[in-house]
Structure formats: C-alpha cells, structure tokens
Biopython code that builds the backbone (N, CA, C, O; Angstrom):
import numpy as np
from Bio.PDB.StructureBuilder import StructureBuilder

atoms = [
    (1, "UNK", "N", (100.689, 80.746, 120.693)),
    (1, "UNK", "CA", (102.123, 80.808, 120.841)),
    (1, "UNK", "C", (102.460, 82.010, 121.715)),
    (1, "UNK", "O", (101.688, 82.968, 121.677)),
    (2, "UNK", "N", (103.424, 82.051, 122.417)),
    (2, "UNK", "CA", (103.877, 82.762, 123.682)),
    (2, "UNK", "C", (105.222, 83.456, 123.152)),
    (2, "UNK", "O", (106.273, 82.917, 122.803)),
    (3, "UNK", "N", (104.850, 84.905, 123.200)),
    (3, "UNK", "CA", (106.510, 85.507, 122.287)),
    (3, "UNK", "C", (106.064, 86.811, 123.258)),
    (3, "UNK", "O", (105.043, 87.496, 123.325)),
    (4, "UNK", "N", (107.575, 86.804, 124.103)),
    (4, "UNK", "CA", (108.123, 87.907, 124.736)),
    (4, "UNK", "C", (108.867, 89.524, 123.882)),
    (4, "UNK", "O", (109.493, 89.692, 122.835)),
    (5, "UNK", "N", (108.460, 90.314, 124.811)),
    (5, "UNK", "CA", (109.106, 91.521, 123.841)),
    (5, "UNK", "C", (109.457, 92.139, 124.796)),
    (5, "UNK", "O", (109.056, 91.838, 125.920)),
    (6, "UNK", "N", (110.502, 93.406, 124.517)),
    (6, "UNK", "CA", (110.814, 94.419, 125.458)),
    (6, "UNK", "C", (110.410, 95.751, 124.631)),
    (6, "UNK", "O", (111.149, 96.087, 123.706)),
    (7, "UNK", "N", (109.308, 96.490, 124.919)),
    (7, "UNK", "CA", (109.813, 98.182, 124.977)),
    (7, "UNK", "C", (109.346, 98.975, 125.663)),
    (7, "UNK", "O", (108.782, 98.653, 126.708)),
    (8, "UNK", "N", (109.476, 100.465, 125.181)),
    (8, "UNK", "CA", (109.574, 101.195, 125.769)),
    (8, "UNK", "C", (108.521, 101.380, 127.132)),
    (8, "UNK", "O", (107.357, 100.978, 127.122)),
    (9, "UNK", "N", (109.091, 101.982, 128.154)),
    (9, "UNK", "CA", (108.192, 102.268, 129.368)),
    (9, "UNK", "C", (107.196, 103.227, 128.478)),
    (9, "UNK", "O", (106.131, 102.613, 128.549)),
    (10, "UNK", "N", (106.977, 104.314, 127.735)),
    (10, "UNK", "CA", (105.937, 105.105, 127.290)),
    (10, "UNK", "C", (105.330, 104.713, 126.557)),
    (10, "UNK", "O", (104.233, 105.246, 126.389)),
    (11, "UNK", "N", (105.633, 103.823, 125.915)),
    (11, "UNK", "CA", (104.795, 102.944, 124.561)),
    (11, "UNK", "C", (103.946, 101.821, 125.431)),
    (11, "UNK", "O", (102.827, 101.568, 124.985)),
    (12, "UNK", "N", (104.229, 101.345, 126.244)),
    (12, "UNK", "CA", (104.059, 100.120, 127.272)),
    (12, "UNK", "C", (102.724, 100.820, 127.955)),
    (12, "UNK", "O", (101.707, 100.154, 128.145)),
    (13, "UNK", "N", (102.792, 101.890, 128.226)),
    (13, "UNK", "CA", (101.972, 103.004, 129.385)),
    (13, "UNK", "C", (101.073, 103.075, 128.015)),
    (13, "UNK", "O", (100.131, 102.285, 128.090)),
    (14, "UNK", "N", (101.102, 103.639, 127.067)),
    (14, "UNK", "CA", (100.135, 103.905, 125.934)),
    (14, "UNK", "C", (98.799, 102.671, 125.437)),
    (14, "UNK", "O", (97.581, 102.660, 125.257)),
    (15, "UNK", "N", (100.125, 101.608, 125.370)),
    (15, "UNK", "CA", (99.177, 100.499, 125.179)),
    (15, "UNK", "C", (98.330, 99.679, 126.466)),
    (15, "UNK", "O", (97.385, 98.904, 126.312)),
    (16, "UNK", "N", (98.784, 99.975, 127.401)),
    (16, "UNK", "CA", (97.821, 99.664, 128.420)),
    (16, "UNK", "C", (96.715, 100.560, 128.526)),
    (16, "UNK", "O", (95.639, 100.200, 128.050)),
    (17, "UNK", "N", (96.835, 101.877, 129.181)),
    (17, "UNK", "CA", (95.955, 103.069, 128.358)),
    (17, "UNK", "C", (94.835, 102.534, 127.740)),
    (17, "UNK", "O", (93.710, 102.355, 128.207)),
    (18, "UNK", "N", (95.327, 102.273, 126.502)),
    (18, "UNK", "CA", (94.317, 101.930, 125.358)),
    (18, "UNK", "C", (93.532, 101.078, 125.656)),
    (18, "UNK", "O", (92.303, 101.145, 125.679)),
    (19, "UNK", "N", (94.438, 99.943, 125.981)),
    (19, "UNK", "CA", (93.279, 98.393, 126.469)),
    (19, "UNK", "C", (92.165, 98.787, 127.336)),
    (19, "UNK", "O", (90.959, 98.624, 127.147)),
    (20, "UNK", "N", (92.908, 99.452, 128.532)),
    (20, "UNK", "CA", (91.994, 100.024, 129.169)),
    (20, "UNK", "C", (90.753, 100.516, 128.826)),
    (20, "UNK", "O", (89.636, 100.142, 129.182)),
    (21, "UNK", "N", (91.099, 101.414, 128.083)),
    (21, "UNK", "CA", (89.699, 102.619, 127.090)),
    (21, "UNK", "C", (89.251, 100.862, 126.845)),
    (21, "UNK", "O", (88.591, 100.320, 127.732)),
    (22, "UNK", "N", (89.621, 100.142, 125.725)),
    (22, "UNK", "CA", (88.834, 99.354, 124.967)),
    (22, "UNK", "C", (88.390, 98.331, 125.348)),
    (22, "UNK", "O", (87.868, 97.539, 124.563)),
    (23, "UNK", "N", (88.477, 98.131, 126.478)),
    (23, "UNK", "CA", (88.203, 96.708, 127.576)),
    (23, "UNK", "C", (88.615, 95.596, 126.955)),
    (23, "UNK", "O", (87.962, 94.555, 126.889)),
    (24, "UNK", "N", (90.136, 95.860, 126.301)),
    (24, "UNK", "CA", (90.489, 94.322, 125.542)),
    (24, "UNK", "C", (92.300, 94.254, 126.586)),
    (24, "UNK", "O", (92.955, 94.882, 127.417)),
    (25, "UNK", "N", (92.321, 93.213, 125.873)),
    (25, "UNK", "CA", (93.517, 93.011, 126.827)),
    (25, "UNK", "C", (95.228, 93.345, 125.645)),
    (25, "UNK", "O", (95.237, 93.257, 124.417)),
    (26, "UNK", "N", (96.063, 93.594, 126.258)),
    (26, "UNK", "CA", (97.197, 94.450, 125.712)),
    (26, "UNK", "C", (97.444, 93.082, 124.699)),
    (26, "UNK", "O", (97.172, 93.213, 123.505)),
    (27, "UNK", "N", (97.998, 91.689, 125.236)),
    (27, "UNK", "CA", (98.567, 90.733, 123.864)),
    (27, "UNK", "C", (96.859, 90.817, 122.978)),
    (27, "UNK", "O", (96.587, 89.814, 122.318)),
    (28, "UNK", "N", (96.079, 91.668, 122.986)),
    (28, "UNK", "CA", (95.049, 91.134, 121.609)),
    (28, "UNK", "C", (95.536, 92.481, 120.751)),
    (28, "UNK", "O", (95.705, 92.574, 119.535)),
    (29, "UNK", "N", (95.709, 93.515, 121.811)),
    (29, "UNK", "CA", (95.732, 95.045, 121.319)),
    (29, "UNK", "C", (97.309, 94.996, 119.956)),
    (29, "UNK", "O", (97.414, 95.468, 118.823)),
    (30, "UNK", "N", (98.268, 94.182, 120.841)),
    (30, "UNK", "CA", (99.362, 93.536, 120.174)),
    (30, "UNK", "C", (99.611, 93.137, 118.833)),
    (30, "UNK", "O", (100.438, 93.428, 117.968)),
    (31, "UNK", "N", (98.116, 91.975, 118.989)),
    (31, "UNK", "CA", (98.405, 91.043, 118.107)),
    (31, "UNK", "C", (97.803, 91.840, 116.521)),
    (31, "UNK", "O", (98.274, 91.729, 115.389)),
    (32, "UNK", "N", (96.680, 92.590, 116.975)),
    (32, "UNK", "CA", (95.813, 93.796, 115.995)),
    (32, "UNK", "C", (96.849, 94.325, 115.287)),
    (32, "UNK", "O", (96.872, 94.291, 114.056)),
    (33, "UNK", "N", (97.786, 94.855, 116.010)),
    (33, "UNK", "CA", (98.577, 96.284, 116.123)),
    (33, "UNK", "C", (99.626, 95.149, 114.591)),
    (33, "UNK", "O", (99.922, 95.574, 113.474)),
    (34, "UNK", "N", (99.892, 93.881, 115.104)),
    (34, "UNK", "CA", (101.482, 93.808, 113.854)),
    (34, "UNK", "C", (100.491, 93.145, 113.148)),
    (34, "UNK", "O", (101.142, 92.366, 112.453)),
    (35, "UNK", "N", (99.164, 92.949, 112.863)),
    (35, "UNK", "CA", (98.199, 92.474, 111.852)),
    (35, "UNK", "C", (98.078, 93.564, 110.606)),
    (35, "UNK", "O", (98.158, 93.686, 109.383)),
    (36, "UNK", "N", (97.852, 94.182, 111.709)),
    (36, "UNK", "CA", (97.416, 95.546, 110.404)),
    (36, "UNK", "C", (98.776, 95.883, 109.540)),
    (36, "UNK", "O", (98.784, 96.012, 108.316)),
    (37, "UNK", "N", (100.220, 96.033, 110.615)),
    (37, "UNK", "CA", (101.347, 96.508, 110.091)),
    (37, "UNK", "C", (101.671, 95.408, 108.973)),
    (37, "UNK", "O", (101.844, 95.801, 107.819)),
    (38, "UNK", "N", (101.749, 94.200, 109.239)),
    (38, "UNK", "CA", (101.700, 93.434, 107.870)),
    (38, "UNK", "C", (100.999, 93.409, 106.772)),
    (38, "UNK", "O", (101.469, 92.840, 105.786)),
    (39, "UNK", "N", (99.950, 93.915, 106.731)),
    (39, "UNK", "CA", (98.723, 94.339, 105.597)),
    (39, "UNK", "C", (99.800, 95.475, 105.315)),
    (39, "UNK", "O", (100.485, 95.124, 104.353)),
    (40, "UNK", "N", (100.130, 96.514, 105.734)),
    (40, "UNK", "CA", (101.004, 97.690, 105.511)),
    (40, "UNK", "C", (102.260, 97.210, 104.920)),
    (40, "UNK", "O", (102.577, 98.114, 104.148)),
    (41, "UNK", "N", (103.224, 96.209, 104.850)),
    (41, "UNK", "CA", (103.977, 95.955, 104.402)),
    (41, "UNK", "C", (103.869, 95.397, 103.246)),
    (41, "UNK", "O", (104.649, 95.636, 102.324)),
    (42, "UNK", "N", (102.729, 94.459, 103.155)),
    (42, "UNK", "CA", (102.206, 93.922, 101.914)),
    (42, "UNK", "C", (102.188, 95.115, 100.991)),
    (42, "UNK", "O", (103.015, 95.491, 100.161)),
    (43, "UNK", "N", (101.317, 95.483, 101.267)),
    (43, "UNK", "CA", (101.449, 97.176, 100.109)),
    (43, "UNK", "C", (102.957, 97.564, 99.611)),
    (43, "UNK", "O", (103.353, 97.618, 98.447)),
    (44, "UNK", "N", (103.812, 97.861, 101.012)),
    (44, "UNK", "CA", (105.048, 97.799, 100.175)),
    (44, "UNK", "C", (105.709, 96.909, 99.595)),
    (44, "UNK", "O", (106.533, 97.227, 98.738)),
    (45, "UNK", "N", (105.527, 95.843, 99.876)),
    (45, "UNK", "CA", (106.279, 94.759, 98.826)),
    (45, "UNK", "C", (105.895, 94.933, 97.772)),
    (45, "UNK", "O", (106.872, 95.057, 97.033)),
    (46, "UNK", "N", (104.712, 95.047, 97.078)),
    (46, "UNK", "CA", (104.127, 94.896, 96.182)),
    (46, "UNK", "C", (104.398, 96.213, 95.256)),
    (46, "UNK", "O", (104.345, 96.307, 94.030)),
    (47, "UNK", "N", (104.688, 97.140, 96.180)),
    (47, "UNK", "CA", (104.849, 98.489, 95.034)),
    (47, "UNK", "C", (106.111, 98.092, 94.655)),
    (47, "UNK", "O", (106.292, 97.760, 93.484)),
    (48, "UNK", "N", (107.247, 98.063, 95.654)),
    (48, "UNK", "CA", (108.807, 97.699, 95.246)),
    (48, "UNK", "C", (108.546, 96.567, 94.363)),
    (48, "UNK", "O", (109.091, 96.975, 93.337)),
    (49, "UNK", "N", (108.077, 95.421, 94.080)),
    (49, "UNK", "CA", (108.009, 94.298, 93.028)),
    (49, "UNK", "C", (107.373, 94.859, 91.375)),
    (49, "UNK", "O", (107.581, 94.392, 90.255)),
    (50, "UNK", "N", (106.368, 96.285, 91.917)),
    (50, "UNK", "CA", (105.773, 96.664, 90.379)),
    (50, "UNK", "C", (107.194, 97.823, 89.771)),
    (50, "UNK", "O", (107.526, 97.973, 88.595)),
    (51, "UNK", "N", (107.721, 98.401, 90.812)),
    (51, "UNK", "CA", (108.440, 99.347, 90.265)),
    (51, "UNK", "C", (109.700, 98.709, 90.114)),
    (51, "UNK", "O", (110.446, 99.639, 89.806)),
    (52, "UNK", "N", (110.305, 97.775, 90.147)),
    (52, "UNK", "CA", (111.321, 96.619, 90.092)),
    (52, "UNK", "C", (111.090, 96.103, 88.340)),
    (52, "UNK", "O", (111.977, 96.085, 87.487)),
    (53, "UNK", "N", (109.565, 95.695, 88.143)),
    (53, "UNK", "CA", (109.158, 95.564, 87.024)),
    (53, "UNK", "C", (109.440, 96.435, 85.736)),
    (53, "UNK", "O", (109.847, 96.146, 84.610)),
    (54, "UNK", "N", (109.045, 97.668, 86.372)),
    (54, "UNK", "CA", (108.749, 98.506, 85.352)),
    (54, "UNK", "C", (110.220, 99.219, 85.368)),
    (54, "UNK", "O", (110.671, 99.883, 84.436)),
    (55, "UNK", "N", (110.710, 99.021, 86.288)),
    (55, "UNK", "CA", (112.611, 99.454, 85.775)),
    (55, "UNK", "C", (112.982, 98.519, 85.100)),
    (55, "UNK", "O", (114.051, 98.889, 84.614)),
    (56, "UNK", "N", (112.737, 97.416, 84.727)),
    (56, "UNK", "CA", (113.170, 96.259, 84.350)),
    (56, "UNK", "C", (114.286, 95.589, 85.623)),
    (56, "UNK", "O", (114.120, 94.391, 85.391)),
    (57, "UNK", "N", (114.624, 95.605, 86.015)),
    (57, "UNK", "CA", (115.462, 95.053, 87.210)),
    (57, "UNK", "C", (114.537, 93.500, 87.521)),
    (57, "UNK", "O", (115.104, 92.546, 88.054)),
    (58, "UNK", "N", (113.177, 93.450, 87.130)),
    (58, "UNK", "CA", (112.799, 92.314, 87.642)),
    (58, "UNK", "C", (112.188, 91.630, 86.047)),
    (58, "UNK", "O", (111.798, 92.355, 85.133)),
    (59, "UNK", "N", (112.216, 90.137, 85.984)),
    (59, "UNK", "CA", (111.989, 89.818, 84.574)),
    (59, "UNK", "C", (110.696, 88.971, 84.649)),
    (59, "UNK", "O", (110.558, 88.244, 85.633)),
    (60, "UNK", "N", (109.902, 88.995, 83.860)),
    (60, "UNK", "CA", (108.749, 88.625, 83.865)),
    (60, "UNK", "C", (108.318, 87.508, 82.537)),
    (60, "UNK", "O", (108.794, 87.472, 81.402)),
    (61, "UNK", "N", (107.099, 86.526, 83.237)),
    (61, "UNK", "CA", (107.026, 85.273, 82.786)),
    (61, "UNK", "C", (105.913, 85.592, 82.145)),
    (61, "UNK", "O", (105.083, 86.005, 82.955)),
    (62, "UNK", "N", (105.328, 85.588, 80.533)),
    (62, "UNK", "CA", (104.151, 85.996, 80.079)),
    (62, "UNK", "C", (103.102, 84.773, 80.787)),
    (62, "UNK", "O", (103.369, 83.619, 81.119)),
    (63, "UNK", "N", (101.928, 85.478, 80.855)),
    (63, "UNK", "CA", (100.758, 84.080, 81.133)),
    (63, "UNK", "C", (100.824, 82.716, 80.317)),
    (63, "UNK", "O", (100.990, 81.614, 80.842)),
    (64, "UNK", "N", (100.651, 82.979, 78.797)),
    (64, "UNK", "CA", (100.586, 82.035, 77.839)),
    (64, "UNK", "C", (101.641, 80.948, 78.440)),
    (64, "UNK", "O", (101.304, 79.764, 78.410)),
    (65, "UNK", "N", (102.735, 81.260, 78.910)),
    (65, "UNK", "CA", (103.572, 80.053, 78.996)),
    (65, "UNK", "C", (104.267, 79.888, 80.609)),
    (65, "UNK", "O", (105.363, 79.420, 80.917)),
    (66, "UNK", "N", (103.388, 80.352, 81.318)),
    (66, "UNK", "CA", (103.180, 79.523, 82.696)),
    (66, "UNK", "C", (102.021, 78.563, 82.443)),
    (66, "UNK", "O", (102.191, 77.433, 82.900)),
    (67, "UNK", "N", (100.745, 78.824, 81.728)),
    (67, "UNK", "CA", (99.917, 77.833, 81.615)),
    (67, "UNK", "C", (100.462, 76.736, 80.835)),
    (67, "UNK", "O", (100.090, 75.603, 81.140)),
    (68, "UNK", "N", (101.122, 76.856, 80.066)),
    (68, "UNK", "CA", (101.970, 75.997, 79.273)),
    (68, "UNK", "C", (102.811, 75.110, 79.863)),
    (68, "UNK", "O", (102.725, 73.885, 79.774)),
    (69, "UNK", "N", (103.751, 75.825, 80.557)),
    (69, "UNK", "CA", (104.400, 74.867, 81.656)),
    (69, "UNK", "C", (103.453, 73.790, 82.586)),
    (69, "UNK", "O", (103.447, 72.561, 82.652)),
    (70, "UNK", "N", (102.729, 74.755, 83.211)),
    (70, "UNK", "CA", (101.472, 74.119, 83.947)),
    (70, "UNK", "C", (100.474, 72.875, 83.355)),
    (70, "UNK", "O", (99.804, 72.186, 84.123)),
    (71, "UNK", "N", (100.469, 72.656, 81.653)),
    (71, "UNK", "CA", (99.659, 71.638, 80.851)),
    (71, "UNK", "C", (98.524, 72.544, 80.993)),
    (71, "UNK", "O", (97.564, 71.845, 81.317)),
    (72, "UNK", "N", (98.145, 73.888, 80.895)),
    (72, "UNK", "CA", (96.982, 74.444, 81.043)),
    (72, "UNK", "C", (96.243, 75.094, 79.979)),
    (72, "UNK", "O", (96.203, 76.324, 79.980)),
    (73, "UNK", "N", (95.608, 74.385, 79.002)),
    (73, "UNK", "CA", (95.373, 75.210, 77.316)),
    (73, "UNK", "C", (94.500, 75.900, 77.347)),
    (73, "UNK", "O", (93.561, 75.555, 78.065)),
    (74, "UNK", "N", (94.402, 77.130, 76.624)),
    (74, "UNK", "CA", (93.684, 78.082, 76.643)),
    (74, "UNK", "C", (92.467, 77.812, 75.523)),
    (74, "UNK", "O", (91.589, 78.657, 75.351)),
]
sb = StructureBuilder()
sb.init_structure("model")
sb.init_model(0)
sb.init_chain("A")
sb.init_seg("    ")
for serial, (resi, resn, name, xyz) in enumerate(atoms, 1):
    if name == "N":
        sb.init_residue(resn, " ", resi, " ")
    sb.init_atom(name, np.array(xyz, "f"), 0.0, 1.0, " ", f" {name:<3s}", serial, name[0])
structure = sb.get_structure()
C-alpha cells in the first residue's frame, strides 16, 4: 500500500542519512520506525487499561463466567 506523508526538511535529511549508513531504503526505514512505535503504544494502552482497572473506572468480567457464557466447563 502507497501512503504519502509530509515532514520536516531536517527529519527528511536524518532519515535519508540513516538509510544511507544502513543501505536500506527510507519507506523500509519508515515502515520499522511506526512498527516499533506501535509496540510502544501497545505498552501504553495496556498500562492505561490496568490502571483504569485498579481505579475501578473500568469493570471487570471474572474468568469463571466468560467460560460460562462461552459453554466452556472447567
């Protein structure tokens, strides 16, 4: 899939740079670059969903009776 972006002229200069050093080409250097940042966000979702929990703000389904719902007997 083909997705256009605009930024900065110094960030633009950096990541070419780099490719350069790494003999890869800038859309792989790209595609690395918001791979990893989503692994990084995952982390934060996941803390905001435990500390959501543990404020209670978020309500929680015991195991026993999702398997239950599910027809799943223990």
């Amino acid at each position: 899939m083909e997705v256009k972006i605009q930024m900065d002229d110094a960030l633009f200069f950096d990541l070419e740079s780099c490719a350069k050093e790494l003999q890869q080409s800038t859309s792989s250097l790209i595609e690395k670059a918001v791979s990893a940042y989503f692994d990084k966000l995952d982390e934060v979702i996941s803390d905001r969903r435990m500390d959501n929990i543990k404020a209670g703000r978020t309500e929680t389904i015991p195991m026993e009776e999702v398997f239950k719902k599910a027809g799943i007997n223990l």
